[in-house]
C-alpha positions as CSV (number, residue, x, y, z in Angstrom):
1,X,-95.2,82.3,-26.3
2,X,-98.9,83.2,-27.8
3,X,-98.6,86.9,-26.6
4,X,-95.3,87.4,-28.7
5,X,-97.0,85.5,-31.7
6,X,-99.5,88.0,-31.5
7,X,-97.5,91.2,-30.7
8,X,-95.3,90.5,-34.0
9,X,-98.1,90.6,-36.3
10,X,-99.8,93.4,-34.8
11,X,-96.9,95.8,-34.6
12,X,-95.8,95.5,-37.6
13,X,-98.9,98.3,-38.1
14,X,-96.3,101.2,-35.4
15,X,-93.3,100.7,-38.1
16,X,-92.6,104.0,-39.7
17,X,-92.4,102.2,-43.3
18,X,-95.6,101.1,-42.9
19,X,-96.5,104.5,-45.6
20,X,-94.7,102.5,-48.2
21,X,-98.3,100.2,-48.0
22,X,-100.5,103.5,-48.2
23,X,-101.4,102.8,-44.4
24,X,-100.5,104.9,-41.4
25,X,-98.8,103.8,-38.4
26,X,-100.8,103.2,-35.3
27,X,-99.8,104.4,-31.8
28,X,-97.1,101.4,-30.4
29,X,-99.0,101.6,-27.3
30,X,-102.3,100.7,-29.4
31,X,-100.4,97.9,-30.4
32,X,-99.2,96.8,-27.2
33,X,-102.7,97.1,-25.8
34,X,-104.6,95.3,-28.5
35,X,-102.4,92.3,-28.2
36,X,-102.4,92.1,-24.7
37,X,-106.1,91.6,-25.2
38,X,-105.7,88.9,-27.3
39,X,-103.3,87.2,-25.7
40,X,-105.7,87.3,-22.5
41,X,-108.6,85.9,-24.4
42,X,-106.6,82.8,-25.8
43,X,-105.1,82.1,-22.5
44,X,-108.5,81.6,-20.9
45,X,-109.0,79.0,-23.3
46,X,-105.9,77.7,-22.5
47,X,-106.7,78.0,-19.0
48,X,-109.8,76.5,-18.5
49,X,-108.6,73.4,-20.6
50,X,-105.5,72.8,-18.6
51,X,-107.4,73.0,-15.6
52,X,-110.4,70.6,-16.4
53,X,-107.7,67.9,-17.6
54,X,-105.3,68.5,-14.2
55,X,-109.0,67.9,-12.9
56,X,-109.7,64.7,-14.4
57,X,-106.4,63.2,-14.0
58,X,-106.5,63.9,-10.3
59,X,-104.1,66.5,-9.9
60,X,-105.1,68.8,-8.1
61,X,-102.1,70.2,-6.5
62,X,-100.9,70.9,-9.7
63,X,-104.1,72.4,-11.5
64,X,-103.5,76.0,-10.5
65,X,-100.4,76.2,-12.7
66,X,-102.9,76.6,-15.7
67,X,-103.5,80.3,-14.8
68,X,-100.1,80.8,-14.1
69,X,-97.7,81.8,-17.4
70,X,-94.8,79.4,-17.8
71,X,-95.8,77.2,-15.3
72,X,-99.5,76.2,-17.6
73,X,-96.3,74.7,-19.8
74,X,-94.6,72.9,-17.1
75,X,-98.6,71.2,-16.3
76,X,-99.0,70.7,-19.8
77,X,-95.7,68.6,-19.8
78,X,-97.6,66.6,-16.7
79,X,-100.5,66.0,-17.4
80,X,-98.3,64.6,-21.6
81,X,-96.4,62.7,-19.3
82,X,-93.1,60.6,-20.3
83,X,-91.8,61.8,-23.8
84,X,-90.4,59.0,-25.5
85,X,-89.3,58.1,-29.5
86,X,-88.2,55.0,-29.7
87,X,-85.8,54.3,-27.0
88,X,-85.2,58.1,-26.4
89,X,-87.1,58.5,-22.8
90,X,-87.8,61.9,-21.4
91,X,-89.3,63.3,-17.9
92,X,-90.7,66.3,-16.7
93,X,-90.6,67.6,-21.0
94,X,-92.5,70.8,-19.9
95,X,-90.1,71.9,-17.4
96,X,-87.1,71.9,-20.4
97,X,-89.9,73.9,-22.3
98,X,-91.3,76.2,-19.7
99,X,-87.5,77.2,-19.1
100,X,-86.8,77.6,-22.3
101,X,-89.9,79.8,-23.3
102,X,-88.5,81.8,-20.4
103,X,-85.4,82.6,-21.7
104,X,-87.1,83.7,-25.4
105,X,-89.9,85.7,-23.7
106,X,-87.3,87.9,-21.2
107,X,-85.1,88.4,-24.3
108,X,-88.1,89.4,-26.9
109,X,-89.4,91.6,-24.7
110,X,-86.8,93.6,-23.8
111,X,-86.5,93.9,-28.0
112,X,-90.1,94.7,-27.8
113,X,-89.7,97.1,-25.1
114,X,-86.9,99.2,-26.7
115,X,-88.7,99.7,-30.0
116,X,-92.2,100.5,-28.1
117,X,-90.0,103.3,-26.4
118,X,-87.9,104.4,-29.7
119,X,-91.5,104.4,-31.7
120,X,-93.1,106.1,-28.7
121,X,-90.9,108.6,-28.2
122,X,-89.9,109.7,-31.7
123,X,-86.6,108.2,-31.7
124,X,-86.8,106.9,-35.3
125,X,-86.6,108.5,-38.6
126,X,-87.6,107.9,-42.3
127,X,-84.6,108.0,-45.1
128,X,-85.6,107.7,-49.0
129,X,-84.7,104.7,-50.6
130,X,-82.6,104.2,-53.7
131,X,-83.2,101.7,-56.7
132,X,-80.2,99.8,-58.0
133,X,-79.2,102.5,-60.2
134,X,-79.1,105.1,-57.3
135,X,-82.4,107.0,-58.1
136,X,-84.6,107.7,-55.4
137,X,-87.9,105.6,-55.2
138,X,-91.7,106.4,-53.4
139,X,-91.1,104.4,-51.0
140,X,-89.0,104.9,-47.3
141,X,-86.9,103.1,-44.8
142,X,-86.7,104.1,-41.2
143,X,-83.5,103.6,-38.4
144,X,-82.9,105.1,-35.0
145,X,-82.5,108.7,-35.0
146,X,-79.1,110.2,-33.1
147,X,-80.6,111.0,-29.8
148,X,-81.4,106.8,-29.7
149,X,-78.9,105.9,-26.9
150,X,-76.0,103.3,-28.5
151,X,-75.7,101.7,-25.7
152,X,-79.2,100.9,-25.7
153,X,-79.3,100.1,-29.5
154,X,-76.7,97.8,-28.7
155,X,-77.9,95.8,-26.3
156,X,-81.2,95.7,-28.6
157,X,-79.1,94.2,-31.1
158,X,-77.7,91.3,-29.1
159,X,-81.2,90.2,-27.7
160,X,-82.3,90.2,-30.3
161,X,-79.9,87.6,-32.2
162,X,-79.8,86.2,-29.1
163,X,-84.2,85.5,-28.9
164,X,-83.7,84.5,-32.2
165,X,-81.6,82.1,-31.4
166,X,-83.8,80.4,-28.3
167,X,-87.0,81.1,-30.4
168,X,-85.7,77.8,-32.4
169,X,-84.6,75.9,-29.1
170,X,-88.0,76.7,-27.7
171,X,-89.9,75.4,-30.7
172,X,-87.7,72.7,-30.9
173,X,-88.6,71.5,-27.1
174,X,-92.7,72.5,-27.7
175,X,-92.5,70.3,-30.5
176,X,-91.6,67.5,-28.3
177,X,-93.8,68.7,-26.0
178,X,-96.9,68.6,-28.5
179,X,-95.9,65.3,-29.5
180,X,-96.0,63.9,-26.0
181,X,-99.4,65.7,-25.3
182,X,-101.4,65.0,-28.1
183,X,-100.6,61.5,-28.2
184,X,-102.3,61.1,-24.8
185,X,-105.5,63.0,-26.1
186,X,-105.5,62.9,-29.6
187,X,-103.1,59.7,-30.7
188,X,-104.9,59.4,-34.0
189,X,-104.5,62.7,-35.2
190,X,-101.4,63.9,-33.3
191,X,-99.0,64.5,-36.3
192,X,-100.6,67.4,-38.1
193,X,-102.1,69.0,-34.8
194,X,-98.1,69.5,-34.0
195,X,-97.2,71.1,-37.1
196,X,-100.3,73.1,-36.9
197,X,-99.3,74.2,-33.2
198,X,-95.6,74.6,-34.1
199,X,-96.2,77.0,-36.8
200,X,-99.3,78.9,-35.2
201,X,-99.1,78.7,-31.7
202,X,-102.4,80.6,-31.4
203,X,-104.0,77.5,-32.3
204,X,-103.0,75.7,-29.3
205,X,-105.4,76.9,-26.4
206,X,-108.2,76.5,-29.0
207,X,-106.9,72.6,-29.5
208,X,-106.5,72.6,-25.6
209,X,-109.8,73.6,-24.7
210,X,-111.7,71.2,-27.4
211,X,-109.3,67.9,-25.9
212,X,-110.4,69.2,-21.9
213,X,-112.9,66.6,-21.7
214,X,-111.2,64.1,-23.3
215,X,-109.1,60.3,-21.4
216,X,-105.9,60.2,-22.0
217,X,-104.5,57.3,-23.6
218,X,-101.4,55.3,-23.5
219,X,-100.1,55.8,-26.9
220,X,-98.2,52.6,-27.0
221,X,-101.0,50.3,-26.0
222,X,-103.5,52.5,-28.5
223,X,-101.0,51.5,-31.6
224,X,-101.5,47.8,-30.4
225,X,-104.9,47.7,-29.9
226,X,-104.6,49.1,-33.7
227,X,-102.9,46.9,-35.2
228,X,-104.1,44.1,-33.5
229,X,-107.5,45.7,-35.2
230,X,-105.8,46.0,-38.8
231,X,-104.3,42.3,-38.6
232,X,-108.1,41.4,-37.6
233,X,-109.6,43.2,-40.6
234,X,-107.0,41.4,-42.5
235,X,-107.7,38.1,-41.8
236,X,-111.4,38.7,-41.9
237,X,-110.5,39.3,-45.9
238,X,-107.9,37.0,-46.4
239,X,-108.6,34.3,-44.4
240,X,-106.9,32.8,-41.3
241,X,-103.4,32.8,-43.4
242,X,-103.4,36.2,-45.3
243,X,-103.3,37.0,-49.1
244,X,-99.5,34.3,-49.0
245,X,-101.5,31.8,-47.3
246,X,-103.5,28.9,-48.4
247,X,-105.0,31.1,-50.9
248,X,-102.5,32.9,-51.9
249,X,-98.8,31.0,-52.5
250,X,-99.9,28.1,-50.5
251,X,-102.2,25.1,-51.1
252,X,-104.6,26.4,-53.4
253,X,-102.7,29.7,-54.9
254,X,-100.4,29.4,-58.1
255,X,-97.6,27.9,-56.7
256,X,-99.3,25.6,-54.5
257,X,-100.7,22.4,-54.6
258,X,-103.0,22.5,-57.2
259,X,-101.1,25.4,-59.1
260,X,-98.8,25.3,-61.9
261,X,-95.9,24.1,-59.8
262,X,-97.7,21.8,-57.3
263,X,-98.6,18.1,-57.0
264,X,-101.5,18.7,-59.9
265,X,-99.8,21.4,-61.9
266,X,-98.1,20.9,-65.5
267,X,-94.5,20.2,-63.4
268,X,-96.6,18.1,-61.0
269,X,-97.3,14.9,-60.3
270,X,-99.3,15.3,-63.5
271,X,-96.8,17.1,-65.0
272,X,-93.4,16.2,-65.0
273,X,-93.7,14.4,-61.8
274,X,-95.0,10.4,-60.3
275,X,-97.9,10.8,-63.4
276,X,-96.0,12.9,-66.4
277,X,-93.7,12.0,-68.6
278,X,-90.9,11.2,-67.0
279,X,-93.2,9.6,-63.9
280,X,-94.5,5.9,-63.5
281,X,-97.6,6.5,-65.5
282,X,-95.9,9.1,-68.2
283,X,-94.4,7.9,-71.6
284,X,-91.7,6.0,-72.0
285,X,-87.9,7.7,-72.9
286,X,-87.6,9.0,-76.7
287,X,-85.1,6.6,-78.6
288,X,-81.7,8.0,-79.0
289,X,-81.9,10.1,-82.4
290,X,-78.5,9.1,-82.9
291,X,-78.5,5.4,-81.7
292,X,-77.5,4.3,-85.5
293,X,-74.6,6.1,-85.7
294,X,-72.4,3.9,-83.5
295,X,-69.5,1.7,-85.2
296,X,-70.3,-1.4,-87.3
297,X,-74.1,-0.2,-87.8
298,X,-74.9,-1.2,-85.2
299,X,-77.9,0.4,-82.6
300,X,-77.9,2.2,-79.3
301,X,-74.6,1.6,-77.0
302,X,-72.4,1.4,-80.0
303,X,-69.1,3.2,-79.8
304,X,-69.1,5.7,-83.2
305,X,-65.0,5.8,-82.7
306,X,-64.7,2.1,-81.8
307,X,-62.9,1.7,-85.0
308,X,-60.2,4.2,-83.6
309,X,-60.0,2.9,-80.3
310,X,-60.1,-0.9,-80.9
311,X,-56.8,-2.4,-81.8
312,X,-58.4,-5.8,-82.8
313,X,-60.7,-4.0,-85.8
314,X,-59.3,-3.3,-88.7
315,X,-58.4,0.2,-89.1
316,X,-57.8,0.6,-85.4
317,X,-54.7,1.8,-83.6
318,X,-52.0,-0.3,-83.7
């Protein structure tokens, strides 16, 4: 996948409307060449830091697959181990992606291959290009001149919808495949590392190479042992029951014992409670403002319609 990472950008310099940028097209072979050449220098990095970890994780029968392309992806899904996201379990996650780079690497280079021949061979032309109003601009566009076979152009056409197509499903599966590896080597750092290596594979045999000397982890018992940490930390700050605890909502916080709702708060036992005003130490009940009001003149408990409802007083019913 690295060598068609580094093709692209590299022979974008053989396009014929490459002018258009005041630069002139290099030989597609030169381009061809020079990415080979990087391509073999990232995959020794690659390499060597596939190996060292098959190494170190004692398998050996396996750590020749690192100088082998494809199969360093199916090792790299070993030596990641079981994919898994939350209940989602997966095995063997670099053979999906080693078949899957497959399939996008047979059908990009044979798109590769047919415009290194047509750029090669002289089987493309330049055309002017037009504004909106119709008027001819500086600048050029190029298309496959008429002794370009159609069949050929054709089945360039198809691969290459067609690679577009897996080049998705094969990022897709290496971005499970990062996920799964760099959670065994680097779990705290994993997330960033796979949207670096998703969006510039070239990085990855650098990454690869720096992590060779590295344990893996269990990723699962590492976020434990973290938390566990972080509840630790917390408690060394809090306290044994946490900012809700004792000191917080409980005994000694606001609403606990000695806060504004609790035994010795306002609404207490010193409040409103045994000791306020309604308790066994507070002050006695407030007289009934309208105790004088009942019927005859008389005090508290006095009926103020007695009159109405008595038949033996006079006015009553009859």
């Amino acid at each position: 996948m690295e060598f068609f990472s580094v093709f692209t950008a590299i022979f974008q310099f053989s396009y014929p409307d490459i002018v258009n940028y005041g630069v002139d097209p290099i030989h597609p072979y030169i381009a061809l060449y020079v990415a080979a050449g990087v391509y073999v220098l990232l995959y020794v990095f690659k390499a060597i830091g596939l190996f060292t970890m098959a190494k170190r994780q004692g398998k050996t029968n396996l750590a020749w697959c690192a100088f082998v392309p494809f199969a360093s992806t199916y090792l790299m899904g070993e030596l990641a181990g079981e994919w898994r996201i939350g209940k989602a379990r997966v095995k063997h996650i670099g053979l999906y992606a080693m078949l899957g780079e497959f399939v996008y690497c047979a059908l990009a280079a044979f798109v590769a291959g047919v415009l290194v021949y047509a750029f090669a061979n002289g089987m493309t032309e330049t055309y002017p290009l037009e504004d909106v109003s119709g008027n001819l601009t500086p600048y050029v566009g190029w298309q496959f001149s008429a002794d370009f076979p159609d069949a050929l152009y054709t089945a360039c056409n198809v691969c290459n919808v067609l690679a577009v197509i897996f080049q998705y499903v094969q990022l897709i599966l290496f971005v499970f495949l990062y996920i799964a590896f760099f959670r065994r080597y680097a779990p705290a750092s994993y997330v960033w590392m796979v949207v670096v290596c998703a969006l510039l594979p070239v990085v990855t045999p650098f990454l690869i190479f720096a992590f060779r000397n590295r344990t893996p982890v269990d990723y699962d018992r590492y976020m434990r042992e973290r938390m566990e940490q972080m509840r630790r930390a917390r408690q060394a700050q809090y306290g044994p029951y946490g900012p809700y605890g004792q000191g917080g909502y409980g005994q000694g916080g606001p609403y606990g014992q000695n806060g504004p709702y609790g035994q010795n708060g306002p609404y207490g036992q010193n409040g409103y409670g045994q000791n306020g005003s309604s308790g066994q130490g507070g002050q006695e009940e407030p007289a009934d403002p309208f105790g004088g009001l009942g019927s005859g003149g008389k005090g508290q408990g006095s009926d103020p319609f007695g009159e109405f409802s008595d038949p033996d007083k006079k006015g009553g019913a009859q």
